[in-house]
C-alpha positions as a LaTeX table, in Angstrom:
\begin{tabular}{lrrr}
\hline
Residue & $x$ (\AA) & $y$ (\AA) & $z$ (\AA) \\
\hline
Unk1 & 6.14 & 10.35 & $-9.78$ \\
Unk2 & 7.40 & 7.19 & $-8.13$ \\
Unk3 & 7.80 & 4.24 & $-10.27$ \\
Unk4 & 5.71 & 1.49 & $-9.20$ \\
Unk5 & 5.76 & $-2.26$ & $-9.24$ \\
Unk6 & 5.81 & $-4.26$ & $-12.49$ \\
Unk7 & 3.97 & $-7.11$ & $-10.66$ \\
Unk8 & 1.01 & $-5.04$ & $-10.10$ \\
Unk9 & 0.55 & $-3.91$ & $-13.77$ \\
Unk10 & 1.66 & $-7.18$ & $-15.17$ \\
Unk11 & $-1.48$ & $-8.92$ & $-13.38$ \\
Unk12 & $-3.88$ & $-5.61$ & $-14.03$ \\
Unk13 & $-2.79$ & $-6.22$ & $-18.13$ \\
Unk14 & $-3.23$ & $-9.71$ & $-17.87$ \\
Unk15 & $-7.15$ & $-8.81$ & $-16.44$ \\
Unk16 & $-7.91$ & $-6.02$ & $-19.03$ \\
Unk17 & $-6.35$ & $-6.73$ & $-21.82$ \\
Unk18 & $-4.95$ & $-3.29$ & $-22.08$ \\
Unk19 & $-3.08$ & $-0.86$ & $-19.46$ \\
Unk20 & $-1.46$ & 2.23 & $-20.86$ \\
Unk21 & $-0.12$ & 5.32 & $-18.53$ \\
Unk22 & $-1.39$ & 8.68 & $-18.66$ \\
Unk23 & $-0.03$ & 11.14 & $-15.78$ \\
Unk24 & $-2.29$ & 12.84 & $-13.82$ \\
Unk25 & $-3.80$ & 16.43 & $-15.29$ \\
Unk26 & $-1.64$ & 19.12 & $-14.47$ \\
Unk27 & $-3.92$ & 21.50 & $-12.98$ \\
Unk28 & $-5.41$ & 23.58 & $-9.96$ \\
Unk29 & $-8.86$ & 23.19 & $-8.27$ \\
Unk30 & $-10.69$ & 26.80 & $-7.14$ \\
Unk31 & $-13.89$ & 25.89 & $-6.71$ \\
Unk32 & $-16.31$ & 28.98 & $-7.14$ \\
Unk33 & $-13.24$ & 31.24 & $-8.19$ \\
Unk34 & $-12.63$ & 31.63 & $-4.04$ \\
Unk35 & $-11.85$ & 28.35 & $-2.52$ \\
Unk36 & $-8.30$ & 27.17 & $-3.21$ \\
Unk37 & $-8.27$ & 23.19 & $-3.05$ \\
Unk38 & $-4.79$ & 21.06 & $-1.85$ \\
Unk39 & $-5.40$ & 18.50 & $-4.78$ \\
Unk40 & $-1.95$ & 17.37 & $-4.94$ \\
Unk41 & 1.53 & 17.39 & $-2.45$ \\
Unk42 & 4.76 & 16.48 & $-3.60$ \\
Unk43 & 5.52 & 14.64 & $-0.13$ \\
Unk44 & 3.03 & 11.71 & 1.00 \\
Unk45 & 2.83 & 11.11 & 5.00 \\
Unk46 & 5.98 & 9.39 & 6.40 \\
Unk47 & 3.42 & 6.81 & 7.45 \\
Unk48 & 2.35 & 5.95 & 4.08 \\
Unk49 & 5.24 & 3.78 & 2.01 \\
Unk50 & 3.68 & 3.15 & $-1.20$ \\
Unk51 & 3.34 & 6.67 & $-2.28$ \\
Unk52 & 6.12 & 9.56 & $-2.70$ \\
Unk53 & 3.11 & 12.19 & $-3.39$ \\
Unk54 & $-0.64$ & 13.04 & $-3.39$ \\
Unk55 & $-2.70$ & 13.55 & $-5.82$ \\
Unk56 & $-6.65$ & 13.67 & $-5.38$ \\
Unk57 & $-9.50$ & 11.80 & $-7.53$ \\
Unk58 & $-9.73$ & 15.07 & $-9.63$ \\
Unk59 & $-5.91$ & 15.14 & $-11.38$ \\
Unk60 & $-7.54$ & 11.84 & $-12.93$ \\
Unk61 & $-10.80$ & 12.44 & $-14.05$ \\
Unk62 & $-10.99$ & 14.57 & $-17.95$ \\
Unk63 & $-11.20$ & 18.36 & $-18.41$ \\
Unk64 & $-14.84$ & 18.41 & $-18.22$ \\
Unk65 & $-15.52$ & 16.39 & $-15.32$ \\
Unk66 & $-12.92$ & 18.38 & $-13.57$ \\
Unk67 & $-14.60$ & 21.79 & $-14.61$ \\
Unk68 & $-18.05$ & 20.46 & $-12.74$ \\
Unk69 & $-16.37$ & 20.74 & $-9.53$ \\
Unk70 & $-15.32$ & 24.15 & $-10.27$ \\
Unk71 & $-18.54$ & 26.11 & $-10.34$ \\
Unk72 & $-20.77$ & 24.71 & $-7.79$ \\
Unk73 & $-23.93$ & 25.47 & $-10.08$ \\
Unk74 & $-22.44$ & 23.05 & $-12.34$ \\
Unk75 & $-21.63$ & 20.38 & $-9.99$ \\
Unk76 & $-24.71$ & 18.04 & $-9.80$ \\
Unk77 & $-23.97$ & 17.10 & $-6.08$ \\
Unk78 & $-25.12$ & 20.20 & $-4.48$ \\
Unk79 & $-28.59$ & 19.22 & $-4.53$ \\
Unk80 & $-27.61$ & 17.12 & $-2.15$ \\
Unk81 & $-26.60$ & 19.71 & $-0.36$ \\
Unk82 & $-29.85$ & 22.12 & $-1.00$ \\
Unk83 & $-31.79$ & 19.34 & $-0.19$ \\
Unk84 & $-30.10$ & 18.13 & 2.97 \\
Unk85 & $-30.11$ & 22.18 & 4.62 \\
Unk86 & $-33.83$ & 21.46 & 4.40 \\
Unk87 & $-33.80$ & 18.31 & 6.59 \\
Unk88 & $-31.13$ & 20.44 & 9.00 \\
Unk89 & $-34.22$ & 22.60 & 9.68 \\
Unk90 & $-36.86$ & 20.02 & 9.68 \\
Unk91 & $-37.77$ & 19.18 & 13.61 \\
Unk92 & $-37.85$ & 15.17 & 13.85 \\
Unk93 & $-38.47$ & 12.26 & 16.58 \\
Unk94 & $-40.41$ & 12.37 & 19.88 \\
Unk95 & $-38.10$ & 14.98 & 21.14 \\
Unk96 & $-39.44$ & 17.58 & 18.50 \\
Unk97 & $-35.72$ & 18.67 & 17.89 \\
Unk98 & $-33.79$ & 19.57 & 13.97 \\
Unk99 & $-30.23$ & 19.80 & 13.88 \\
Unk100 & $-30.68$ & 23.18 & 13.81 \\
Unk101 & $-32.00$ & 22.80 & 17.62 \\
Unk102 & $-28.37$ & 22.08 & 19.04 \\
Unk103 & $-25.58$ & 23.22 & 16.39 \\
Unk104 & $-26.96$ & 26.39 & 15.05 \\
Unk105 & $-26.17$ & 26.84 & 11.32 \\
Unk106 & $-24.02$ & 23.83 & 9.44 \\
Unk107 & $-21.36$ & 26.03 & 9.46 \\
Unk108 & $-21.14$ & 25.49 & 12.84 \\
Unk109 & $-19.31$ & 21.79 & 12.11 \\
Unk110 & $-16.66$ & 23.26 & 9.66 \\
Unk111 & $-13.85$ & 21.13 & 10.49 \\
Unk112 & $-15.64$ & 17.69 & 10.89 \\
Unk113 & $-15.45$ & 16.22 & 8.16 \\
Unk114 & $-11.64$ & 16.65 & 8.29 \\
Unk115 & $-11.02$ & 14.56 & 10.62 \\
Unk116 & $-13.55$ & 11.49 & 10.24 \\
Unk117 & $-13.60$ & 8.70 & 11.23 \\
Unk118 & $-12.48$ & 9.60 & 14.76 \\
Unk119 & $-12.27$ & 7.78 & 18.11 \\
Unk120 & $-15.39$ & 8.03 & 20.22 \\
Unk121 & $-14.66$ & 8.20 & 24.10 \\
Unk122 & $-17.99$ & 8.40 & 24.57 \\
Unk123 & $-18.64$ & 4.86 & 23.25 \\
Unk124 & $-15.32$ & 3.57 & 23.27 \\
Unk125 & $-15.05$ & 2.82 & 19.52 \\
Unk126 & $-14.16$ & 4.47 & 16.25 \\
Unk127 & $-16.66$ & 6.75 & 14.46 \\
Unk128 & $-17.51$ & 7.46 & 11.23 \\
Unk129 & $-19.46$ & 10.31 & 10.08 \\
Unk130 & $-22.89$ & 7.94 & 9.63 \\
Unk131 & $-22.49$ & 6.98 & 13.22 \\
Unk132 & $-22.21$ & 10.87 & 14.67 \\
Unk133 & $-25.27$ & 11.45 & 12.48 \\
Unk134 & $-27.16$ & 8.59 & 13.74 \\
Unk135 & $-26.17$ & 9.11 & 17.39 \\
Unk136 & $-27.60$ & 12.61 & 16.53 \\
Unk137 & $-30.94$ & 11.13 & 15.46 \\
Unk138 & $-31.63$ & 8.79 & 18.15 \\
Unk139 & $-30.18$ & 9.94 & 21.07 \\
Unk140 & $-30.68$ & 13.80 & 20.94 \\
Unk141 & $-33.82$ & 13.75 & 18.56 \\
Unk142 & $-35.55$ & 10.63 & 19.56 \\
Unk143 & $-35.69$ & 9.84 & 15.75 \\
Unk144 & $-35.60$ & 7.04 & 14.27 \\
Unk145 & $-31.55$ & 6.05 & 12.71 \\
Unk146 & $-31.17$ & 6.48 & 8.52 \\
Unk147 & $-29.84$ & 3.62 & 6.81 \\
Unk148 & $-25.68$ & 3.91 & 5.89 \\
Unk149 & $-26.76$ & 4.27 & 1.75 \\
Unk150 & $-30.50$ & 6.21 & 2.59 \\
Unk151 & $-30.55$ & 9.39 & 0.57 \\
Unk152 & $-30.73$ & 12.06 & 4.02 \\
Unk153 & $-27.68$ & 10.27 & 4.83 \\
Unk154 & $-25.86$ & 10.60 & 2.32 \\
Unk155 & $-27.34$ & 14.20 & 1.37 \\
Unk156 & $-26.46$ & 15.26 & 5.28 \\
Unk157 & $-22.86$ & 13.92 & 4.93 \\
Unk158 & $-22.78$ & 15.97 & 1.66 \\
Unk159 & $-23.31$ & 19.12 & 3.63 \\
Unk160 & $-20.97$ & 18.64 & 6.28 \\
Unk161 & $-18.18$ & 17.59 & 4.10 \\
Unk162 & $-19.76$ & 21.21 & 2.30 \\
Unk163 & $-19.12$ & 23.44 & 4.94 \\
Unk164 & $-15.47$ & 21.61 & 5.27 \\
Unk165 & $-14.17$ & 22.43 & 1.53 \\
Unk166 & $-10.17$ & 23.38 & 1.72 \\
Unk167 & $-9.47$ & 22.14 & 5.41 \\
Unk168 & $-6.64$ & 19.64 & 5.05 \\
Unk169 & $-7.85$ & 15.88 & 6.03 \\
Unk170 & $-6.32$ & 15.38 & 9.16 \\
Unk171 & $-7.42$ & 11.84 & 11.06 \\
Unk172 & $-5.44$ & 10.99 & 13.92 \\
Unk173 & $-3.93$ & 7.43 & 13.48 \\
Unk174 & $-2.24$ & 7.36 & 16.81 \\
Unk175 & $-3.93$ & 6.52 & 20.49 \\
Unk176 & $-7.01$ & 4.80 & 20.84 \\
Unk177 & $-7.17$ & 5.31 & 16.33 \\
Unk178 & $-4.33$ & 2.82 & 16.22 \\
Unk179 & $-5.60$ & $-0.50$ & 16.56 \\
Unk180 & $-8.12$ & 0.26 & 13.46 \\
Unk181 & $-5.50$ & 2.28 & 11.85 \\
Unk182 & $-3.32$ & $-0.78$ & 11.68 \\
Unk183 & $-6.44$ & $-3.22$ & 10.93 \\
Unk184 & $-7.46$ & $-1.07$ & 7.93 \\
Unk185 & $-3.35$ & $-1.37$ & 6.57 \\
Unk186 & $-3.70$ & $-5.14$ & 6.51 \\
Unk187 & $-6.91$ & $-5.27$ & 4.73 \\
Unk188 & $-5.70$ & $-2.13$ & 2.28 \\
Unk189 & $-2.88$ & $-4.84$ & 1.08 \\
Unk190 & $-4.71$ & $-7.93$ & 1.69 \\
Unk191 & $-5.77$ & $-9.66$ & $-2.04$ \\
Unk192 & $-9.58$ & $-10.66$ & $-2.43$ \\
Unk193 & $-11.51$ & $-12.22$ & $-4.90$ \\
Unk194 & $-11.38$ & $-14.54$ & $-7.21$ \\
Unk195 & $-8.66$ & $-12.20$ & $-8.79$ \\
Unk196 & $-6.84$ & $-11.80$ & $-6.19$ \\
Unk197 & $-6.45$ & $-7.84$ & $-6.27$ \\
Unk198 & $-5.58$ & $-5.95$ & $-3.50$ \\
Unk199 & $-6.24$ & $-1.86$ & $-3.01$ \\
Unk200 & $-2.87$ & $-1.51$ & $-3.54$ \\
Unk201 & $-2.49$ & $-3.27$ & $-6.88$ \\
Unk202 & $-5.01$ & $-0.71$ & $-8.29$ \\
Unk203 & $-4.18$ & 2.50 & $-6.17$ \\
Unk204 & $-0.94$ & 2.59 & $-5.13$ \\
Unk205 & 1.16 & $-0.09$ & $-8.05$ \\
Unk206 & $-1.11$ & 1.22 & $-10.81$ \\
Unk207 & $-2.46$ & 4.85 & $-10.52$ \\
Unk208 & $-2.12$ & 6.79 & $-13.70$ \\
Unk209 & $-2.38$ & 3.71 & $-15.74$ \\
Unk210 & $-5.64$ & 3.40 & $-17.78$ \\
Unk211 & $-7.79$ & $-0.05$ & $-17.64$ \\
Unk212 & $-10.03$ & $-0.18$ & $-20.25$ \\
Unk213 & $-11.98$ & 3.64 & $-19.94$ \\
Unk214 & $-11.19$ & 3.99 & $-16.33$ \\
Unk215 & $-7.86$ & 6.17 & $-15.38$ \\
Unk216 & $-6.88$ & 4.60 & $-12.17$ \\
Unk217 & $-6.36$ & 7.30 & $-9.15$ \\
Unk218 & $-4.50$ & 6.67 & $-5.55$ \\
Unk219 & $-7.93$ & 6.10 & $-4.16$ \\
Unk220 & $-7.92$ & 9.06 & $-2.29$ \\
Unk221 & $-11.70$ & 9.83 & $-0.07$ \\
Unk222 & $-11.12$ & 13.58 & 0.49 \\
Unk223 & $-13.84$ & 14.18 & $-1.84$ \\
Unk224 & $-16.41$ & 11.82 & $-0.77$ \\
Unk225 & $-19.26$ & 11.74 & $-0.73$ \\
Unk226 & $-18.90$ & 11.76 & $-4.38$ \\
Unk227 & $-21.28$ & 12.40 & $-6.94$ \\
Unk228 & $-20.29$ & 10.00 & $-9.90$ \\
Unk229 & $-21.45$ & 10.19 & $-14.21$ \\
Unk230 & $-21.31$ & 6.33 & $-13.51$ \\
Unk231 & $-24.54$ & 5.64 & $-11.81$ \\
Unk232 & $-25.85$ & 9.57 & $-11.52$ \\
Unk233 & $-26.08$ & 9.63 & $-7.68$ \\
Unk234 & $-23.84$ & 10.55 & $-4.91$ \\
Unk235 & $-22.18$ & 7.72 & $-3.50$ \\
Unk236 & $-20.98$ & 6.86 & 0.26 \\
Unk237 & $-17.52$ & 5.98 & 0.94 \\
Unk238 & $-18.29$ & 2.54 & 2.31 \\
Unk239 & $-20.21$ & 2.02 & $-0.98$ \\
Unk240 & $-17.33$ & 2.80 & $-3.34$ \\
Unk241 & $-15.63$ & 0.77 & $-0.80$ \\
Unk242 & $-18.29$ & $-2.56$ & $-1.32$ \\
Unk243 & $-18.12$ & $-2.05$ & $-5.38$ \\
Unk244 & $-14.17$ & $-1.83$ & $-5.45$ \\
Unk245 & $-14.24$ & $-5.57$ & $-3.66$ \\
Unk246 & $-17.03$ & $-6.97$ & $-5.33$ \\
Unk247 & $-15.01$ & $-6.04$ & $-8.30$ \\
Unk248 & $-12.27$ & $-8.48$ & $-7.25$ \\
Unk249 & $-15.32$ & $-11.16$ & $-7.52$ \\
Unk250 & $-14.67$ & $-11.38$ & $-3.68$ \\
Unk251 & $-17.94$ & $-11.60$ & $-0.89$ \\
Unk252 & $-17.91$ & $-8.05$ & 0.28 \\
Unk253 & $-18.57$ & $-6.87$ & 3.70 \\
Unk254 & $-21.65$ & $-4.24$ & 4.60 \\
Unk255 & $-21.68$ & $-0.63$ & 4.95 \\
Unk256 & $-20.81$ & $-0.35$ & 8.80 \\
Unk257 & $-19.13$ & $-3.37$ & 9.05 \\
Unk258 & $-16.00$ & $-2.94$ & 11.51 \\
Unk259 & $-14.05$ & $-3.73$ & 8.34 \\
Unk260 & $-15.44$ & $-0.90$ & 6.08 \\
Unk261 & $-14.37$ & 1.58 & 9.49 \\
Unk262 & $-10.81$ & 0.44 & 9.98 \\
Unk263 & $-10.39$ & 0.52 & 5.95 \\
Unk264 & $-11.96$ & 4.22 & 5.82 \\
Unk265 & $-9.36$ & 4.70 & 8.96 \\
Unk266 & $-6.67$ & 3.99 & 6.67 \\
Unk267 & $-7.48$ & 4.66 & 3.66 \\
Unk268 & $-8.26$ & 8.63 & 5.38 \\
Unk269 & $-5.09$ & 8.99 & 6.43 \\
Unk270 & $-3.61$ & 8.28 & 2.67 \\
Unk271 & $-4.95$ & 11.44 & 2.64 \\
Unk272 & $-3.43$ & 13.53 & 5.38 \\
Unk273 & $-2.84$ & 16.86 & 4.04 \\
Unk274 & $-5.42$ & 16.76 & 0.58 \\
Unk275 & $-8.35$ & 19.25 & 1.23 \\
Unk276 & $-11.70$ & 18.49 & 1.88 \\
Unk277 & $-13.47$ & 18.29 & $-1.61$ \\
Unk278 & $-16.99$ & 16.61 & $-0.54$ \\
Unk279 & $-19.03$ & 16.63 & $-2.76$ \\
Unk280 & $-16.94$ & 15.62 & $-5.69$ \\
Unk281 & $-17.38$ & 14.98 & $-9.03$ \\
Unk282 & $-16.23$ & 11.53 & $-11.11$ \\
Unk283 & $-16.53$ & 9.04 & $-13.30$ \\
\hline
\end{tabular}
């Protein structure tokens, strides 16, 4: 593991009170006893220059949390998924239509989730997953758009990131993906707050350490959305996004917000290579 900077800990023990390491669990994610999960590379994407490897949310979390993920009976987001095949069936909107009307089965979109957020041509602007869906609802169905945090949301983002499990994240962060790409680096080392805390400082200077009961991870999203112990719901991207700035005692910006997209941009590619583990289980 690459030894990070002693600024970045010095100011995270200066916050806390405490910061002591602990390296990552040494172990292998099969979810089901069938699906073979890329939680960890020993190369990070030439791109990326403050990590030397990979390791997913789950290396960090303790031996019980990581075992949830492993059976999917045990793993409290897949009602999320039960509950969201029921709205892919479920005809809405003035054009009487279900997702089921136009993609067949959810199986249908392995592969999405892999590569979200991704340039629109269509519309001339980067993507997320929220916006597909939406476009989905009001343009196809005629129904009326879900809000970025509203439970079908999140529940339908559940299931396509479901159907995804073990792809490698692959978002393109060249053409058209650049300009956010680049937009979503500054912010990523940009300090906010009233503490003055960057990503980085956290995620790339300090994963391993432990702050107070927390074991800080590289931030990775592969496995959003994410069901977390914390507040017993399944949580967007954008939203773990909002809570890590508000954190820094900082005015965060909304769910949607250009910001949030060029951040997810980036912090996807981070990723490049980790497999799809949506939906997750964490702290």
């Amino acid at each position: 593991m690459k030894i990070r900077t002693l600024a970045g800990s010095v100011a995270l023990v200066a916050l806390t009170g405490m910061a002591t390491w602990a390296d990552p669990a040494e172990d292998k994610l099969v979810i089901n006893g069938e699906i073979e999960m890329i939680t960890h590379t020993e190369k990070a994407p030439d791109y990326i220059e403050g990590l030397s490897e990979q390791y997913s949310g789950w290396h960090f979390r303790d031996a019980d949390t990581r075992d949830m993920e492993r059976d999917d009976f045990d793993n409290p987001g897949m009602l999320a998924v039960d509950a969201a095949k029921e709205v892919w069936n479920t005809a809405d909107g003035t054009e009487g239509k279900s997702c089921a009307s136009c993609h067949g089965e959810p199986e249908s979109l392995r592969g999405v989730r892999a590569v979200m957020p991704k340039f629109n041509e269509a519309k001339g602007e980067m993507y997320t997953l929220e916006m597909y869906i939406n476009d989905c609802r009001t343009e196809r169905m005629g129904a009326e758009a879900w809000g970025w945090n509203d439970a079908d949301m999140v529940n339908m983002t559940a299931l396509i990131s479901y159907v995804s499990r073990g792809i490698p994240m692959n978002v393109a962060i060249d053409g058209p993906a650049a300009p956010y790409w680049e937009k979503g680096k500054e912010m990523y080392y940009t300090r906010y707050g009233q503490l003055e805390l960057s990503c980085a400082n956290c995620h790339e200077d300090n994963y391993g350490n432990y702050i107070r009961a927390d074991h800080l991870s590289q931030g990775q999203i592969n496995g959003f959305p994410t069901y977390r112990l914390k507040n017993a719901r399944l949580n967007s991207i954008h939203s773990r996004f909002k809570g890590c700035i508000r954190d820094t005692r900082a005015e965060t910006f909304k769910e949607g917000s250009p910001e949030f997209i060029a951040l997810e941009v980036y912090v996807a590619s981070r990723g490049n290579g980790l497999s799809v583990e949506g939906p997750s289980v964490r702290n």
